[in-house]
N, C-alpha and C positions, 0 to 999 in steps of 0.2 A: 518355584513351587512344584512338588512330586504331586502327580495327579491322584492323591490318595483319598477320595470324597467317598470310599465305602471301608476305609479302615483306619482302625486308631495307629498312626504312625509310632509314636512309643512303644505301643505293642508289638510292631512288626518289630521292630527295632531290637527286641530280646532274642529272637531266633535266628535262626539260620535261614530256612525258609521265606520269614518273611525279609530280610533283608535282602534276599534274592531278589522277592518279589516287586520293591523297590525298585532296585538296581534295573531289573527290566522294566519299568514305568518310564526312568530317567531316560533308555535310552530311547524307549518305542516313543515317547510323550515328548521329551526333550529336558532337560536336567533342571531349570528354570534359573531365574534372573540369579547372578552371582551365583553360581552352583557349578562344582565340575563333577563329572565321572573318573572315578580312578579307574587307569589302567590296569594295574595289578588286579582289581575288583572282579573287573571283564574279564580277564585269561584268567583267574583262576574258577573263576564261572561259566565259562566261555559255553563246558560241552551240555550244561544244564538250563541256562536260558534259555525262555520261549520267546524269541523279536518277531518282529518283523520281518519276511523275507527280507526284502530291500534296505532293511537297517540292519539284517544281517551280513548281505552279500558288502554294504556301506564298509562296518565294522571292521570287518575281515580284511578287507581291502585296506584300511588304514593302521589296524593293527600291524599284521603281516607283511602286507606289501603285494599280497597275492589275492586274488578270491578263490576260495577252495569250490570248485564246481562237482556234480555230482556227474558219473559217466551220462546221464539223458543229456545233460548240460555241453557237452563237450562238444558235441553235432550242431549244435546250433552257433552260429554265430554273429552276437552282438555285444553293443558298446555297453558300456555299466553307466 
């Protein structure tokens, strides 16, 4: 279950927008019982989603294969 408890899912469901907005709930929230996230969904939403840092830096890492770090990030160094 999408943690959708302040909006009519049906209705997000016709736009653009709101099925972004979705798509970022599944992943910040977690996709719920029987439920997947598409891949294709994510990359091609990828530079528009608002996550979570950490479910961002997660994503990117399993997506890609890489975490794409920001140059402050680069100085520092820890495990993910």
């Amino acid at each position: 279950m999408v943690l959708l408890w302040d909006y009519d899912k049906k209705k997000l469901k016709k736009t653009k927008s709101g099925r972004r907005l979705i798509l970022e709930r599944m992943i910040n929230y977690g996709p719920g019982k029987g439920k997947k996230i598409k891949l294709k969904e994510v990359k091609k939403n990828w530079d528009t989603l608002q996550l979570y840092p950490n479910a961002r830096k997660l994503m990117s890492l399993l997506i890609w294969g890489k975490y794409k770090s920001s140059p402050q990030d680069k100085k520092k160094s820890f495990l993910l």
